[in-house]
C-alpha positions in Angstrom: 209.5 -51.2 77.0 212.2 -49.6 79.3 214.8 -52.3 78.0 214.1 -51.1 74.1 214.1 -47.7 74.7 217.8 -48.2 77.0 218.7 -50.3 74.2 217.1 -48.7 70.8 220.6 -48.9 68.7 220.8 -53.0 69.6 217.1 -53.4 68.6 217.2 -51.7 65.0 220.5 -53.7 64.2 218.4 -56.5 65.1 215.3 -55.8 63.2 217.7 -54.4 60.6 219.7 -57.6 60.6 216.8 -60.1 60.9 215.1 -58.4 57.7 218.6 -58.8 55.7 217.9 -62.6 56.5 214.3 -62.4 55.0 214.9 -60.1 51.8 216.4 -63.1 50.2 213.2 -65.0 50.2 211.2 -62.4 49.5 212.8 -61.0 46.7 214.0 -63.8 44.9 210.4 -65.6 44.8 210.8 -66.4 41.0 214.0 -67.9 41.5 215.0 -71.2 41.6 217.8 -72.2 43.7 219.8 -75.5 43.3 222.0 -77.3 45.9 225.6 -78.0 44.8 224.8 -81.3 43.7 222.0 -80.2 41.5 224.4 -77.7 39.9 226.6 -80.3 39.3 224.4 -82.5 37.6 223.2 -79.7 35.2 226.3 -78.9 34.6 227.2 -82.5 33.3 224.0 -83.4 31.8 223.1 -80.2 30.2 226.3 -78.5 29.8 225.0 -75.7 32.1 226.8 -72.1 31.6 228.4 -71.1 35.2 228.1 -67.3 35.9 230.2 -66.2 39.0 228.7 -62.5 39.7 231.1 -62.2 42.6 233.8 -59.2 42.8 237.0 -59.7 40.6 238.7 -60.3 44.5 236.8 -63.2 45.4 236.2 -64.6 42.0 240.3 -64.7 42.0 240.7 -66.2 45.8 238.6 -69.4 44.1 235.7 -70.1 41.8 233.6 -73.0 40.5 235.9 -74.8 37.2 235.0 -73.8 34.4 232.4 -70.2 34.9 232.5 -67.3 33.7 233.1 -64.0 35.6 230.8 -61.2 34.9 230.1 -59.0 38.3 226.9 -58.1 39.2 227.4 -54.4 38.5 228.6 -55.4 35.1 226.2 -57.7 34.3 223.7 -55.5 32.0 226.2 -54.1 30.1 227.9 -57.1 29.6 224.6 -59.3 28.6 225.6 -59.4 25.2 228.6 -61.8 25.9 226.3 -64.7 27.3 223.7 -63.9 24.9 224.8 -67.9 23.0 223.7 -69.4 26.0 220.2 -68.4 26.4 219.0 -71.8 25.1 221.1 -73.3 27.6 220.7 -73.7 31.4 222.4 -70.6 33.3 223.4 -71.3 37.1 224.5 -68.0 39.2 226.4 -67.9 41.4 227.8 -65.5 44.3 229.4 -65.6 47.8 225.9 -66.7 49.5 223.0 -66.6 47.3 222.4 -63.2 47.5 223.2 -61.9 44.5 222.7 -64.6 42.2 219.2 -63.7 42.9 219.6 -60.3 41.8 221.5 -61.7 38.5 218.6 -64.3 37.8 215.9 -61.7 38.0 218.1 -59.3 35.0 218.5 -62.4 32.8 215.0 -63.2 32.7 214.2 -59.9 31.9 217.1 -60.3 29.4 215.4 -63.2 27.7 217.4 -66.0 29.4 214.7 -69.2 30.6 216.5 -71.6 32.2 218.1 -69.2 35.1 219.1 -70.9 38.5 221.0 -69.8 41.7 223.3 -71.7 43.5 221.9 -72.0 46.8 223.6 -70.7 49.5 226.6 -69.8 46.7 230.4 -70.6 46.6 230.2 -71.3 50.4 227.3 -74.4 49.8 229.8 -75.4 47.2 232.3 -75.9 49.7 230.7 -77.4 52.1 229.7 -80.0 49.6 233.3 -80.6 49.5 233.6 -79.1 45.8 236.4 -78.3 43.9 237.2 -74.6 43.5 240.0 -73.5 40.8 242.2 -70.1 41.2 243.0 -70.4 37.2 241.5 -68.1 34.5 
């Protein structure tokens, strides 16, 4: 007891920290995450729309070929653009997973069925050893 009140600041990073890991999986319950490879093969088979919901800096430093850029914060105003591809499958993406989940939940409301997340985002992808592209 003496050690957490000495040390207070250290313990709520900690607990702060630790329930940053958790939110994901408790927020994102509904959504379904796919591993790069999975991606991949939606994206071939059923010509899967890529989302990147990234900031316009790290969208530019690298992103999957091919997706389209729509940030998070713009994402319900900018609904109407993707509005064609609700019959398709729709994989989000983001830095880590994070806000893809976010993304998935406003699609569904938006009327979207088939939404995914890239598990573990653009930094799974490149572990898998997936191609990134800087072009537009």
């Amino acid at each position: 007891m003496e050690f957490v009140q000495q040390n207070m600041m250290w313990v709520a990073l900690a607990l702060v920290s630790g329930g940053m890991l958790v939110w994901p999986l408790v927020a994102g319950g509904g959504v379904e995450r796919l591993t790069p490879a999975q991606a991949t093969l939606l994206m071939n088979r059923e010509d899967a729309l890529v989302l990147d919901v990234r900031e316009t800096g790290e969208w530019t430093s690298g992103h999957i070929p091919g997706a389209r850029h729509i940030t998070l914060a713009q994402l319900e105003k900018r609904m109407s653009e993707i509005e064609k591809f609700k019959d398709r499958p729709v994989i989000i993406c983001c830095a880590s997973g994070n806000r893809s989940s976010s993304a998935c939940g406003q699609l569904k409301k938006g009327g979207f069925e088939k939404v995914f997340s890239l598990g573990g985002g653009i930094s799974a992808w490149l572990e898998a050893s997936l191609p990134l592209t800087t072009k537009s």
